[in-house]
MARGU-211159 format. One record per residue: x negated, y, z of N, C-alpha, C in turn. Coordinates in steps of 0.02 Angstrom, whole numbers. Last residue first. Layout:
<node n_u="X" n_v="Y" n_w="Z" ca_u="X" ca_v="Y" ca_w="Z" c_u="X" c_v="Y" c_w="Z"/>
...
END
This chain:
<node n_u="275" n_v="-644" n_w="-2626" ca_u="179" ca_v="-635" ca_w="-2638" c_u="168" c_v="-598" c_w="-2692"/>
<node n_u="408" n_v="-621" n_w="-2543" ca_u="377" ca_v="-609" ca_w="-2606" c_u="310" c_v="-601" c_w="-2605"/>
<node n_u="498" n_v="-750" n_w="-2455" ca_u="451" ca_v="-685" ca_w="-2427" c_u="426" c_v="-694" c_w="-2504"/>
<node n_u="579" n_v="-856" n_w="-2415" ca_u="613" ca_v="-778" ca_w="-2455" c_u="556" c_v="-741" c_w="-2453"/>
<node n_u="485" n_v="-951" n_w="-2376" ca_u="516" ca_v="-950" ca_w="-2441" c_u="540" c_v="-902" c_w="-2484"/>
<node n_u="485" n_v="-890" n_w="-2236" ca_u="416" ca_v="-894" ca_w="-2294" c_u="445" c_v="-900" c_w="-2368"/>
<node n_u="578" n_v="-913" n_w="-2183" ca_u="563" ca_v="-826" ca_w="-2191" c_u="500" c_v="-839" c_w="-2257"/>
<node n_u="603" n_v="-1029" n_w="-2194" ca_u="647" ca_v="-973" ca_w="-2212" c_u="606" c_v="-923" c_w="-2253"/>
<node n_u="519" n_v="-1078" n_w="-2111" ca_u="518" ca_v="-1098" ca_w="-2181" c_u="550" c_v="-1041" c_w="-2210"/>
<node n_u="558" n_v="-1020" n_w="-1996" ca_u="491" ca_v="-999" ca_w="-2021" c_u="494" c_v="-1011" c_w="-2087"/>
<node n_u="687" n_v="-1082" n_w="-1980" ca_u="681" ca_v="-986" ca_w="-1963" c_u="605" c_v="-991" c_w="-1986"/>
<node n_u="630" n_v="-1222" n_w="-1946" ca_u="660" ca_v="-1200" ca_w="-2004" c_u="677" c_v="-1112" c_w="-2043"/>
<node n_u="555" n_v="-1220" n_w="-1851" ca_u="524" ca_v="-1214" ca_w="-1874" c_u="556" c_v="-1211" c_w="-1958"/>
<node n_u="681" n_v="-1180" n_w="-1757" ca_u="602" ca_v="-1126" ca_w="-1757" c_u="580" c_v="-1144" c_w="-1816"/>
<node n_u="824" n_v="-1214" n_w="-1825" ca_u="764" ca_v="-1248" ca_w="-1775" c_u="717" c_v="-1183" c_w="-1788"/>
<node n_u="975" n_v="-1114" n_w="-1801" ca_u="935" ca_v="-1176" ca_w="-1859" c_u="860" c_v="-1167" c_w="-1803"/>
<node n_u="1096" n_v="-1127" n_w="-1684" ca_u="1055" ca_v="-1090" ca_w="-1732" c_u="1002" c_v="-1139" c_w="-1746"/>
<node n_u="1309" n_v="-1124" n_w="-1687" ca_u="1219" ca_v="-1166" ca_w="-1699" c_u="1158" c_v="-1133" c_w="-1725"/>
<node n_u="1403" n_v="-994" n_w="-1640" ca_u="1372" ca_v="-1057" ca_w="-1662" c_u="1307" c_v="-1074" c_w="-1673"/>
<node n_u="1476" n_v="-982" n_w="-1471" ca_u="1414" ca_v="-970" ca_w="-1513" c_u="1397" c_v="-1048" c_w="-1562"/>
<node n_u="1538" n_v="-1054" n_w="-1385" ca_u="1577" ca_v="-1028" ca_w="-1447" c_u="1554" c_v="-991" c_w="-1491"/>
<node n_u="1475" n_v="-1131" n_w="-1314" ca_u="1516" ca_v="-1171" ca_w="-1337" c_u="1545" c_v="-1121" c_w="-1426"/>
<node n_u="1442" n_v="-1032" n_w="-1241" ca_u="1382" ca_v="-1065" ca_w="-1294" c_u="1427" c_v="-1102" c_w="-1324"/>
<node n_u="1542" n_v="-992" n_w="-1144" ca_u="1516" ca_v="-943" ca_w="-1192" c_u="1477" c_v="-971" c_w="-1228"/>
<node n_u="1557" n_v="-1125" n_w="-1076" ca_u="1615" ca_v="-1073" ca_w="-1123" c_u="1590" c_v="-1040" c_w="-1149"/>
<node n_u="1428" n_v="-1117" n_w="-986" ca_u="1455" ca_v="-1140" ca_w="-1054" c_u="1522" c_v="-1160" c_w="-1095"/>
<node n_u="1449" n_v="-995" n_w="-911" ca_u="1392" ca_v="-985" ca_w="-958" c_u="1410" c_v="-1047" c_w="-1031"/>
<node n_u="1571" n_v="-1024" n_w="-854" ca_u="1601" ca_v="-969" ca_w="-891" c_u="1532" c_v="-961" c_w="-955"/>
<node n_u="1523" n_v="-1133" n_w="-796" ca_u="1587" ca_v="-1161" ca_w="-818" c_u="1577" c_v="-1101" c_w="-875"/>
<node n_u="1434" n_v="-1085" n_w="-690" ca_u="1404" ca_v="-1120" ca_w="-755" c_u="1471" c_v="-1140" c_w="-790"/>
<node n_u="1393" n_v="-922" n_w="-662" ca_u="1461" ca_v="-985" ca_w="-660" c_u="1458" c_v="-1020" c_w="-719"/>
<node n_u="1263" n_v="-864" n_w="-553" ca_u="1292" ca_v="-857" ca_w="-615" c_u="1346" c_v="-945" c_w="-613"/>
<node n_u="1274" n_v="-716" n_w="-425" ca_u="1281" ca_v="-774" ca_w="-476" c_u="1302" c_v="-812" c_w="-548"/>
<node n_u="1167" n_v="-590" n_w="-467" ca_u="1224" ca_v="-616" ca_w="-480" c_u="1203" c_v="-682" c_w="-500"/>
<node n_u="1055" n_v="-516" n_w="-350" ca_u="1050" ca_v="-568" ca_w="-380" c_u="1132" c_v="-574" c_w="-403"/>
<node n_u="1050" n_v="-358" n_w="-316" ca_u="1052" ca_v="-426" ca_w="-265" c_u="1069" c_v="-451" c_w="-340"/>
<node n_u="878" n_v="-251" n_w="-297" ca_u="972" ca_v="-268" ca_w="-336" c_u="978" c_v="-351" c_w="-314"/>
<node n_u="795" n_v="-159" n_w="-198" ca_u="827" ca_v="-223" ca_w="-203" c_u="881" c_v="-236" c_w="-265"/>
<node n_u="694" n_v="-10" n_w="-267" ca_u="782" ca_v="-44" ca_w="-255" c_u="772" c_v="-108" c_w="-254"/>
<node n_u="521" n_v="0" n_w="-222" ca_u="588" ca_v="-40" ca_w="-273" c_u="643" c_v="-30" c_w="-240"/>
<node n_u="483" n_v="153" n_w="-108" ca_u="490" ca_v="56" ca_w="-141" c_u="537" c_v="55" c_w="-168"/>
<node n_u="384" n_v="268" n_w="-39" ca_u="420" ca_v="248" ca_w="-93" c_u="426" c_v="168" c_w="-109"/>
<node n_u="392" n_v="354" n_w="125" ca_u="382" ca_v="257" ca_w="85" c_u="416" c_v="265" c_w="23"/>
<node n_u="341" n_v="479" n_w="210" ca_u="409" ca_v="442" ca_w="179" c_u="364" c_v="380" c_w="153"/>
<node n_u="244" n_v="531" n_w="309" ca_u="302" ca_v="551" ca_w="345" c_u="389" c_v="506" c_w="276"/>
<node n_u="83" n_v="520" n_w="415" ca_u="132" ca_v="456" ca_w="353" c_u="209" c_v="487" c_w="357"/>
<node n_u="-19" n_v="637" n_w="395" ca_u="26" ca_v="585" ca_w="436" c_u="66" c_v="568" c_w="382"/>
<node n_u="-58" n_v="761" n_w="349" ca_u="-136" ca_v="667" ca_w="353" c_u="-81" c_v="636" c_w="402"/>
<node n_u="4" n_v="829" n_w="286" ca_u="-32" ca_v="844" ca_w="353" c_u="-76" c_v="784" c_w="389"/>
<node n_u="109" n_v="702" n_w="233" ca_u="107" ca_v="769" ca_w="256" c_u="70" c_v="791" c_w="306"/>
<node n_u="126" n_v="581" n_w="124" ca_u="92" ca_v="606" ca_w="172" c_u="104" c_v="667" c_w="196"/>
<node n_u="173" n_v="425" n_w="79" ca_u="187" ca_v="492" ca_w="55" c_u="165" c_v="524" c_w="132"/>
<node n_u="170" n_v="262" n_w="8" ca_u="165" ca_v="307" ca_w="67" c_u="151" c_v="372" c_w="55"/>
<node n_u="219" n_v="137" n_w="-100" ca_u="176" ca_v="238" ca_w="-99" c_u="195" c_v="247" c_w="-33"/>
<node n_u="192" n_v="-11" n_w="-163" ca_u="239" ca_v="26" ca_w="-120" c_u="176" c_v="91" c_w="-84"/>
<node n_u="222" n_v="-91" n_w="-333" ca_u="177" ca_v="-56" ca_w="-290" c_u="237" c_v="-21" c_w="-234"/>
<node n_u="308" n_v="-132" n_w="-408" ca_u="286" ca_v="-193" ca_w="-378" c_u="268" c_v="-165" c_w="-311"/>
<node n_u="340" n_v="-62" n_w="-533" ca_u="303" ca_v="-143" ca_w="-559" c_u="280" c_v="-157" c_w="-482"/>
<node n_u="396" n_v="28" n_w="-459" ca_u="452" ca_v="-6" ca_w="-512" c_u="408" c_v="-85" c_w="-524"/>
<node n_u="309" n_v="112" n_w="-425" ca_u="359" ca_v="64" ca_w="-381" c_u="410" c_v="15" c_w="-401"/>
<node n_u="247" n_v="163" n_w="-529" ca_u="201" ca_v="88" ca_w="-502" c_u="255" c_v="61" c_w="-446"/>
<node n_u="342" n_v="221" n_w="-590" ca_u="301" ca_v="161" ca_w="-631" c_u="287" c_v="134" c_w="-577"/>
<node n_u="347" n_v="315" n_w="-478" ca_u="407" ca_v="288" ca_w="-491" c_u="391" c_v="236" c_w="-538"/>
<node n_u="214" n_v="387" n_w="-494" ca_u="225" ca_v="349" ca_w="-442" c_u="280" c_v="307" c_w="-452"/>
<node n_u="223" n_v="459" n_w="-624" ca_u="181" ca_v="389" ca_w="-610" c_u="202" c_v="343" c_w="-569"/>
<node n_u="331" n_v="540" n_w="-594" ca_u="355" ca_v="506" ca_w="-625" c_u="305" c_v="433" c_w="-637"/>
<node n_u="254" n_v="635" n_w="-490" ca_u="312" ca_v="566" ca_w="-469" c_u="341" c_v="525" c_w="-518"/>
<node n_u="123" n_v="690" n_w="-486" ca_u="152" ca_v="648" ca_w="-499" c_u="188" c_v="599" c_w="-476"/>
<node n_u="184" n_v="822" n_w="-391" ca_u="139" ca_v="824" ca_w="-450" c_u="141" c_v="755" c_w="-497"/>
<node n_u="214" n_v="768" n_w="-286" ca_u="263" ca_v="799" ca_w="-310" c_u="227" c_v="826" c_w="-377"/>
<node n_u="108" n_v="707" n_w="-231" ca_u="167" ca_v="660" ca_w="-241" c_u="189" c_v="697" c_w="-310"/>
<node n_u="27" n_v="791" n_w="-215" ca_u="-12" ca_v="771" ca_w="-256" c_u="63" c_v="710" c_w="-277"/>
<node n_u="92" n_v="854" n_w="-114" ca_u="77" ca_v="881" ca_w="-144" c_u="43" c_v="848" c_w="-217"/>
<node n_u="90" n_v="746" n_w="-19" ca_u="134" ca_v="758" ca_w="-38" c_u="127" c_v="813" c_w="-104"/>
<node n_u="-34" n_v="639" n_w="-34" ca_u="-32" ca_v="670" ca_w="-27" c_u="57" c_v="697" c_w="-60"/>
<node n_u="-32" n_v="458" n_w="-33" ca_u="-43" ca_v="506" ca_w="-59" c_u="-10" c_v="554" c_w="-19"/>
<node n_u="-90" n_v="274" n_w="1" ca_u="-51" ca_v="334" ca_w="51" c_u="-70" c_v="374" c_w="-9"/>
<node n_u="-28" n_v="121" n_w="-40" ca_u="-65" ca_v="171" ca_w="-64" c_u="-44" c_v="219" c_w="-5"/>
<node n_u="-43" n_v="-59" n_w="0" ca_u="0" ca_v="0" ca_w="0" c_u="-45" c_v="62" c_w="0"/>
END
């Protein structure tokens, strides 16, 4: 965990808001004391309802293999 300067916060916060986002947690300073904590939002997890996930694949249709999407693309492709 990082400590910065408030002054040096409010100069860059849009960095700081990157690195809380990938993980990092900012301690924010005033006067060489620790006075806020920047961290991630929690978002809570949705479950997921395997009845409603395959209802929905059920009604997606079929997609052709990887290595057929390659033949593809190669065949239509102009040299």
């Amino acid at each position: 965990m990082d400590a910065i300067k408030l002054a040096d916060a409010k100069a860059h916060l849009s960095e700081l808001v990157d690195r809380v986002e990938a993980g990092d947690s900012i301690d924010i300073t005033r006067r060489g004391k620790r006075v806020a904590r920047l961290t991630a939002v929690e978002h809570p997890r949705k479950a997921i309802v395997l009845e409603e996930l395959q209802a929905l694949t059920a009604t997606m249709p079929p997609q052709p293999s990887a290595a057929g999407l390659v033949r593809a693309m190669r065949d239509n492709d102009r040299y």
